[in-house]
Backbone bond lengths (Angstrom), bond angles and torsions (degrees), N, CA, C in turn:
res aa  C-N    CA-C-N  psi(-1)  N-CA   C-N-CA  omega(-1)  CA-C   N-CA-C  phi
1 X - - - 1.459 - - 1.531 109.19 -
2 X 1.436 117.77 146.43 1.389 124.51 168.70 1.137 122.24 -78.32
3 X 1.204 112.83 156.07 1.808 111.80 -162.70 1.555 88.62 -70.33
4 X 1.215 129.51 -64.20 1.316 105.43 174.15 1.774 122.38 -107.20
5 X 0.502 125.45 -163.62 1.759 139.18 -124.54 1.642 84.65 -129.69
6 X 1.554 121.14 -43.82 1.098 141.39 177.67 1.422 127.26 153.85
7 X 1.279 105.24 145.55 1.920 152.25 -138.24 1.973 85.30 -96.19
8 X 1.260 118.81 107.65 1.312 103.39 141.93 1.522 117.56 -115.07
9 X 1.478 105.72 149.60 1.962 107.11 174.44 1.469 97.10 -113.65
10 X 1.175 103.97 137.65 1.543 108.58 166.67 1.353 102.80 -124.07
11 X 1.630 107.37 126.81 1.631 115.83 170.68 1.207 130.99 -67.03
12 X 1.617 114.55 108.21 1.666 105.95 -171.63 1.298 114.59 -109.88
13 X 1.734 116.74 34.12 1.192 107.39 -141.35 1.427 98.35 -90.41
14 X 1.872 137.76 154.21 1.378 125.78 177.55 0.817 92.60 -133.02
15 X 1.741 113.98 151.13 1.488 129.79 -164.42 1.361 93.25 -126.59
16 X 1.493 110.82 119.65 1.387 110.68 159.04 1.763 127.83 -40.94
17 X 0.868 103.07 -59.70 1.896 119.97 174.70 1.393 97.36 -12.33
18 X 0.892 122.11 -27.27 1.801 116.56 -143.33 1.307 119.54 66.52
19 X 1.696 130.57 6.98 1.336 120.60 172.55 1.283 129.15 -83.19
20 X 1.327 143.09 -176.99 1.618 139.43 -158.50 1.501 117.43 -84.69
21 X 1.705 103.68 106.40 1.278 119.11 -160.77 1.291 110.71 -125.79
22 X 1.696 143.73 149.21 0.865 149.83 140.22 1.937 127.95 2.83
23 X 1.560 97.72 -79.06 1.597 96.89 -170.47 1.605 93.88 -98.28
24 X 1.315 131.23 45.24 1.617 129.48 118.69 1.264 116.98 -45.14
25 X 1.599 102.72 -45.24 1.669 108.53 -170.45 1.338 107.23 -91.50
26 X 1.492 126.89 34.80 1.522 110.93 -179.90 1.970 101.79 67.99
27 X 0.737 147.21 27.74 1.172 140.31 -166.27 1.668 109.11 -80.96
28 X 1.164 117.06 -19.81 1.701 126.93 173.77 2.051 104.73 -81.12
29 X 1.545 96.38 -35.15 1.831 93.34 -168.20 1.993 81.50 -91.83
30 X 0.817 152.66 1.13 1.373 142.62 154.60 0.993 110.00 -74.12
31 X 1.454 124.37 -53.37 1.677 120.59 -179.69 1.252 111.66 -57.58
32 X 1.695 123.57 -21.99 1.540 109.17 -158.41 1.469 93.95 -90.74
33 X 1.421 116.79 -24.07 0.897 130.11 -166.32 1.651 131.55 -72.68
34 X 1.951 96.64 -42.21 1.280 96.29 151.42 1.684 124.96 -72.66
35 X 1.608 142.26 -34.95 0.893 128.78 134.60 1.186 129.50 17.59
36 X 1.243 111.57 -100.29 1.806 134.64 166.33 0.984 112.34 -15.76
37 X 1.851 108.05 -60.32 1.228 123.45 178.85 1.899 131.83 -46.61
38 X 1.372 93.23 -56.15 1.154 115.62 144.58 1.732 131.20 -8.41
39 X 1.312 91.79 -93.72 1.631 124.19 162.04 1.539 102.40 -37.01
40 X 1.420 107.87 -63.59 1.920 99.70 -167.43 1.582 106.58 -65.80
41 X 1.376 113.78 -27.45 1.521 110.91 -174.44 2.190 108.82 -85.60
42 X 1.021 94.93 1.90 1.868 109.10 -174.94 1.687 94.25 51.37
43 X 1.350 108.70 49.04 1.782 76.76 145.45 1.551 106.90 -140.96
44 X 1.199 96.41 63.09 1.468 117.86 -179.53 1.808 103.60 -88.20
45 X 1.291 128.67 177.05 1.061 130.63 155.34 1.655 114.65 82.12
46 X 1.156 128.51 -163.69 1.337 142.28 169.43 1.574 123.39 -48.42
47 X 1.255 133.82 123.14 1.058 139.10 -148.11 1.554 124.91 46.95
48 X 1.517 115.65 5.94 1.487 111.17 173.18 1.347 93.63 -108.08
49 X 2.097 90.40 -126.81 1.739 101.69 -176.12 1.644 117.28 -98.04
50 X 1.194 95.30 157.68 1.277 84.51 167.02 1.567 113.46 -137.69
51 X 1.163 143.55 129.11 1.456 143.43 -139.18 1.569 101.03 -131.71
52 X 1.500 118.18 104.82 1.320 142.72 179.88 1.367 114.72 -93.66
53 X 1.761 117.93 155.73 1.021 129.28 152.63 1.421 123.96 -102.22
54 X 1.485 126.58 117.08 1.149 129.10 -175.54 1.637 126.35 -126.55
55 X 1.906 115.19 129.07 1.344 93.60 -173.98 1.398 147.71 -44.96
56 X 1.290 111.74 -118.02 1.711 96.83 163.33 1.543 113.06 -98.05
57 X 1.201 94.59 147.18 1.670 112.99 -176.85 1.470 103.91 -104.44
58 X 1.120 114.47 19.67 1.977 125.98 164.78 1.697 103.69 52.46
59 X 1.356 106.82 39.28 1.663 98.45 -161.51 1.921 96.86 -145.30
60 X 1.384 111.41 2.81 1.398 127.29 160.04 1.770 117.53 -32.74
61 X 1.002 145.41 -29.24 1.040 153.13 -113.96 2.265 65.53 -146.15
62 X 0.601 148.71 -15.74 1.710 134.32 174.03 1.713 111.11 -112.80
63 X 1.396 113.78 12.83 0.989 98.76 158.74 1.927 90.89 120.97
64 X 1.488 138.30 -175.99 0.845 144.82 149.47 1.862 126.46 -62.46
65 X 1.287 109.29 95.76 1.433 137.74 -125.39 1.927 93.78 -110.68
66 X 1.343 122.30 121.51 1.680 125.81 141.46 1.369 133.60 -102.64
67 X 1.024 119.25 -164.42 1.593 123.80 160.28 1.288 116.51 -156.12
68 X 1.564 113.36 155.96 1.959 99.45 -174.58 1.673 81.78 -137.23
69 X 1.297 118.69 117.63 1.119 142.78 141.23 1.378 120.30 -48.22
70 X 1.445 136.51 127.28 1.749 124.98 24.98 1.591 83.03 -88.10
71 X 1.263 120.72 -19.18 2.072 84.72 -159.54 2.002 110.05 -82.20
72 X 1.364 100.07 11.93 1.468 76.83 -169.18 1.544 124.98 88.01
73 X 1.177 128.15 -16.92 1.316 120.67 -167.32 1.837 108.02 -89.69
74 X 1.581 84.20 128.29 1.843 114.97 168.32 1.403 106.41 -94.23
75 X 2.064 86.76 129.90 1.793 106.60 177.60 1.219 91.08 -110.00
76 X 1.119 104.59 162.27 1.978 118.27 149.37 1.870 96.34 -113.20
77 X 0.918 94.81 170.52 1.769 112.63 172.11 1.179 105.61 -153.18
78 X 1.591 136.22 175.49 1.370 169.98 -146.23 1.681 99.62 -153.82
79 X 1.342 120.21 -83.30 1.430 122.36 -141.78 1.937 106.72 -140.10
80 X 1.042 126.73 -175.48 0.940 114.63 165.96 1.875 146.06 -60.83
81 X 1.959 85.09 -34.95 1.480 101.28 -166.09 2.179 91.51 -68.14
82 X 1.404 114.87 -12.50 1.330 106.07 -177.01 1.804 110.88 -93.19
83 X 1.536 108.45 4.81 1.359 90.02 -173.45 1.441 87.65 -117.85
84 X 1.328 124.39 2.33 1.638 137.50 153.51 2.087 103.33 -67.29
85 X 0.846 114.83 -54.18 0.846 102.83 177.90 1.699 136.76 -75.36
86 X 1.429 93.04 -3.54 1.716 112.93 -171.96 1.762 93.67 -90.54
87 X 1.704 103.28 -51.05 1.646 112.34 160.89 2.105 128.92 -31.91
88 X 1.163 84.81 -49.77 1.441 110.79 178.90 1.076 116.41 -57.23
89 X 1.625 121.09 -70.79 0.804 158.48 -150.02 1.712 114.80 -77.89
90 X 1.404 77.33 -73.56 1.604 80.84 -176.13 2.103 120.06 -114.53
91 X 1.378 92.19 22.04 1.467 97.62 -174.41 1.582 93.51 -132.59
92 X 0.916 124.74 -28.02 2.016 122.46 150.52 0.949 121.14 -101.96
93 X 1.212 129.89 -12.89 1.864 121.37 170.08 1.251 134.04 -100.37
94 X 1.493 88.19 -22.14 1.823 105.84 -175.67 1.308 125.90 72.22
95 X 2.092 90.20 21.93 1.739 100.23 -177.23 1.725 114.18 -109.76
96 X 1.310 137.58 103.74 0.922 147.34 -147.42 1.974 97.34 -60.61
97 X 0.880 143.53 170.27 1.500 147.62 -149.31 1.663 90.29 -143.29
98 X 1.063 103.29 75.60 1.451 100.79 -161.70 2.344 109.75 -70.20
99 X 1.041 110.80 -14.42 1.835 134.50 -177.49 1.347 97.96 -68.85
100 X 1.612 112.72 -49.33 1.664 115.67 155.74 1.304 137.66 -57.71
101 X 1.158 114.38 -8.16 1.877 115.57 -165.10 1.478 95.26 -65.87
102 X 1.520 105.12 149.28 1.487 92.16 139.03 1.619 107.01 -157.46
């Protein structure tokens, strides 16, 4: 078994330039947020999730961007009720959120 269950990165990366970046979209208060989330639902920790901050994932340019390890799969989100549902979905059910892919 893997230490965890599964790896998320959330991109917080900000670009001075003013060009199309991650924590435009809040992408740091989403990460803390799924986190939290995490924690209140207990499947935080060892053999569950574990919810990271990671620089840029070169993928800014699609919107405010994660990833959930082992499979590899990239979300975008909007707002919270979608990173509730990425939570839900595919980090307790093992059902991929497919409206999110990208």
């Amino acid at each position: 078994m893997d230490y965890y269950r599964y790896h998320v990165f959330f991109c917080t990366n900000l670009r001075d330039d003013g060009s199309d970046c991650c924590q435009r979209f809040d992408a740091q208060g989403m990460r803390d947020y799924a986190k939290q989330s995490s924690k209140r639902l207990g499947i935080a920790g060892r053999g569950g999730v574990r919810i990271n901050t990671a620089g840029c994932l070169d993928r800014c340019q699609e919107g405010p961007v994660l990833v959930v390890y082992p499979e590899g799969v990239w979300y975008t989100y909007i707002d919270q009720s979608d990173v509730d549902e990425i939570i839900e979905e595919h980090l307790v059910n093992g059902r991929i959120v497919e409206r999110l892919l990208i």
